[in-house]
C-alpha positions as CSV (number, residue, x, y, z in Angstrom):
1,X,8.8,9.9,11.6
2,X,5.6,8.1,12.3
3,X,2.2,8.7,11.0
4,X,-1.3,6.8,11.8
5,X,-4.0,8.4,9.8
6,X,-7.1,7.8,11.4
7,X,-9.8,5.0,10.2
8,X,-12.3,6.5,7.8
9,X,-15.7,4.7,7.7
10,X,-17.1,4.1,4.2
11,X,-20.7,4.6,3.7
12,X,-20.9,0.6,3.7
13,X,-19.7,1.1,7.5
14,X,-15.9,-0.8,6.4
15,X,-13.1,1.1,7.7
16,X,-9.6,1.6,6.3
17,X,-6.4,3.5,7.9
18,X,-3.0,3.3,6.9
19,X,-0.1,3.0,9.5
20,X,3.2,4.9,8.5
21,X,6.7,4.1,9.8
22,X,10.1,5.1,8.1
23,X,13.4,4.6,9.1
24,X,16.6,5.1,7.7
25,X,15.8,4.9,4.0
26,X,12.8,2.6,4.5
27,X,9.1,3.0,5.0
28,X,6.6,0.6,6.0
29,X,2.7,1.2,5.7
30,X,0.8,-0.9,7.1
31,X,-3.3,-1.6,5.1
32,X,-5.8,-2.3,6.9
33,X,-9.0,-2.7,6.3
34,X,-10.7,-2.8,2.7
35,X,-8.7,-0.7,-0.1
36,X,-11.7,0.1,-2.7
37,X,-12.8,3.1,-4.8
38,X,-13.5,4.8,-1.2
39,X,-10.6,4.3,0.9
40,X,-8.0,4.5,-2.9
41,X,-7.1,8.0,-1.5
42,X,-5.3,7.1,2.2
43,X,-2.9,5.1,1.0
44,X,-1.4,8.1,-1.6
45,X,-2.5,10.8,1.0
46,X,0.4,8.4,3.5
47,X,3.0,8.4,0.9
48,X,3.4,11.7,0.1
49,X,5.7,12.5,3.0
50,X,7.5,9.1,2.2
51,X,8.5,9.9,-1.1
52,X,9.3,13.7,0.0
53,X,12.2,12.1,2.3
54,X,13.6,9.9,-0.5
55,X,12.9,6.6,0.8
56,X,14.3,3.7,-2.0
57,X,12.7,0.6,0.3
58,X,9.0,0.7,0.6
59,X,7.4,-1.9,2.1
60,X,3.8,-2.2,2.0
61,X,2.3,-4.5,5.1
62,X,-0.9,-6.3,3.7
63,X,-1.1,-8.9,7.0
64,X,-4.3,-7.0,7.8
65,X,-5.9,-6.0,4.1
66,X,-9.3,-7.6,3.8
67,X,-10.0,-6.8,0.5
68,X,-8.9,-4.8,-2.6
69,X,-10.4,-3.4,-6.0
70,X,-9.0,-2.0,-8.9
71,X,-9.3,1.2,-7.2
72,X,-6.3,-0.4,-4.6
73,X,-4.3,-2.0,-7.5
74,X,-3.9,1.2,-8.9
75,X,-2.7,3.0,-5.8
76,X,-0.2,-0.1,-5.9
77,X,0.8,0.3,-9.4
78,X,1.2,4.2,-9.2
79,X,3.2,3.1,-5.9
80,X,5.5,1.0,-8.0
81,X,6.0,3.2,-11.1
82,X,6.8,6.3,-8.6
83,X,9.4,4.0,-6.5
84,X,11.5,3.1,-10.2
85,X,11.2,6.0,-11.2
86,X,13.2,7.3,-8.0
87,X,15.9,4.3,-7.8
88,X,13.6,2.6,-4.9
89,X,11.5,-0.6,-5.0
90,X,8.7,-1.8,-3.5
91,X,8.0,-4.7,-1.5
92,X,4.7,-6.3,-0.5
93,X,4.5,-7.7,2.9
94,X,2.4,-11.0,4.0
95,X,-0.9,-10.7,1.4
96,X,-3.7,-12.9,1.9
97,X,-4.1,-15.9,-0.5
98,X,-7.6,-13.5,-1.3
99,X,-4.9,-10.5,-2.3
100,X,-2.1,-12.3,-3.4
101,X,-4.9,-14.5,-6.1
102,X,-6.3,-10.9,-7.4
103,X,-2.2,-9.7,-7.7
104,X,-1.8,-13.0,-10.1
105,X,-4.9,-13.0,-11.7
106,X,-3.9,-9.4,-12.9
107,X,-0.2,-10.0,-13.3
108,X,1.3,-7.9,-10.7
109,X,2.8,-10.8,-8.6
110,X,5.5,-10.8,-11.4
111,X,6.1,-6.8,-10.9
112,X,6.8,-6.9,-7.2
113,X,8.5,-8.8,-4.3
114,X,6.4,-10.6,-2.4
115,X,7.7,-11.7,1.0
């Protein structure tokens, strides 16, 4: 199963869209753009289907993530929490030094695999 969901254009004019692929027991979304207080919502709208088909590996893609705000470190967080509580992990993919400083300033570097 594949799902793009289509860029959504903040009133700031940034876009954001997640890309969705799972395959055998593993999903990867793809971020990009700018996860903030206005964009929060895609990434949860995407896993919804992901965590209805079990899937223990998630593997968020952050190559392309611009920016993220408490808002978006949440929606990581309740990512996490939702993956242990279901036997699965979560793994984050190729963050910016920008994203992977705000993950260590908070002290989420030490709550998930960075690869």
């Amino acid at each position: 199963m594949s799902q793009n969901t289509r860029p959504r254009t903040c009133g700031s004019g940034r876009a954001f869209y997640v890309d969705t692929v799972e395959l055998d027991g593993q999903a990867e979304l793809r971020l990009v753009g700018e996860l903030d207080m206005d964009t929060a919502d895609r990434p949860a709208q995407a896993l919804e289907p992901v965590y209805d088909h079990g899937v223990v590996r998630l593997v968020l893609d952050l190559s392309e993530l611009k920016f993220i705000d408490s808002s978006g470190l949440n929606q990581l967080v309740k990512a996490l929490k939702r993956q242990r509580e279901c036997g699965g992990h979560v793994v984050l993919h190729a963050p910016s030094d920008q994203t992977l400083r705000v993950l260590d300033l908070v002290g989420l570097t030490k709550h998930f695999t960075i690869t």
